[in-house]
N, C-alpha and C positions, 0 to 999 in steps of 0.2 A: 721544343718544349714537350719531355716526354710526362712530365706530373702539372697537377694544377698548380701548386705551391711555386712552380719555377715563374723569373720572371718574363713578362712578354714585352718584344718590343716590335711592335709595325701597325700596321691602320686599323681605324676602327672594323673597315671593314675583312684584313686577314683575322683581325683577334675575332667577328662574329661567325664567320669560317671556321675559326679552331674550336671556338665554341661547341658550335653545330656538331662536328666531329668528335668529341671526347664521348669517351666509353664510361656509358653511365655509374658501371657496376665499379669501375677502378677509382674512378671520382667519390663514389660512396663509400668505399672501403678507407680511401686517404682520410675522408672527414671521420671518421666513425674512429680510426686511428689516434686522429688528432685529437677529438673530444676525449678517448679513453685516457691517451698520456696525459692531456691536462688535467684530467679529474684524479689520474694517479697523483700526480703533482700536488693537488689543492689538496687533496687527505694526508699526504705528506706533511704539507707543511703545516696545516691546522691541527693536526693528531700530532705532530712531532714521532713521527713511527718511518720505520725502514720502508723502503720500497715495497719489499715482502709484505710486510703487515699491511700496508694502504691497498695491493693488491686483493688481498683477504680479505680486506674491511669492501671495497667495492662490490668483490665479486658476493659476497653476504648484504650488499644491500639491495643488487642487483636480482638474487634470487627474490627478496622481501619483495622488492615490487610486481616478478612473478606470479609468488603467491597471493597475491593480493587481489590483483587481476583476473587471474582464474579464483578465488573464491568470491570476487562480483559477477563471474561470468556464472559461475553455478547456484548463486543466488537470483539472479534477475533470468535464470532456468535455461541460460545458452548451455551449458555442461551441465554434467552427470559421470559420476564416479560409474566404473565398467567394472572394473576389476582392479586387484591389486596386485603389484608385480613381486617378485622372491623376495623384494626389502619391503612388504608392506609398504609399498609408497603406492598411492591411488594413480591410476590410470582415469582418462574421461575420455570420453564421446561425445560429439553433439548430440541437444536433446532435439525434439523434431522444430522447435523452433529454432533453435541452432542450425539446423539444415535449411530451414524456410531465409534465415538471414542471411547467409553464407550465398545461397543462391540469388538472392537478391543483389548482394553485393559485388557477384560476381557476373550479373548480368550483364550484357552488353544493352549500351543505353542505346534507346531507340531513335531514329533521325525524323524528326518532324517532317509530315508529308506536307509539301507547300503546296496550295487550293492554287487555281492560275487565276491570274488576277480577272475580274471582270472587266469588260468592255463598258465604254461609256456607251449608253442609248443614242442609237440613231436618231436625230432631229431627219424631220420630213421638211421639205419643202412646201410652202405653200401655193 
């Protein structure tokens, strides 16, 4: 079974085996595949337009939500326009809060230091 898509046949425990072993990156590329043809498919058939055009129609909503997202990131002041490139299309940078979140999120979470437990008190004998 070289793709996810194929079918598996043996125990639960070789199929949690094959699991463990699949290549994250190839597994997210099939799905990411799969979602694109379908959604070419659905603009297809609800637009009644060529493959071409549903293409174009995606790939232009796909920029829209783009933009959109970087003009909430430059509003809520993660980006900042730098410069602009030979077509007059803006470049950005993080702003310094941009860097303060970036690193935040890229931190490595810290492992709780376990206290050792306490001893019950010695009872004395009387």
């Amino acid at each position: 079974m070289k793709r996810t898509g194929e079918h598996f046949s043996g125990s639960v425990d070789q199929f949690l085996n094959h699991c463990s072993n699949l290549d994250l990156e190839v597994v997210q590329e099939q799905v990411n595949k799969q979602n694109y043809d379908s959604c070419i498919e659905h603009i297809k058939k609800h637009s009644e337009c060529s493959e071409a055009e549903a293409i174009k129609l995606y790939d232009e909503f796909c920029l829209s939500e783009v933009k959109q997202t970087v003009d909430q990131l430059v509003e809520d002041g993660i980006l900042q326009i730098s410069e602009y490139n030979h077509n007059g299309e803006p470049l950005y940078v993080l702003t310094e809060l941009g860097t303060k979140v970036h690193a935040e999120l890229n931190a490595t979470p810290k492992t709780p230091v376990k206290k050792p437990a306490k001893k019950p008190p010695v009872k004395k004998k009387k």
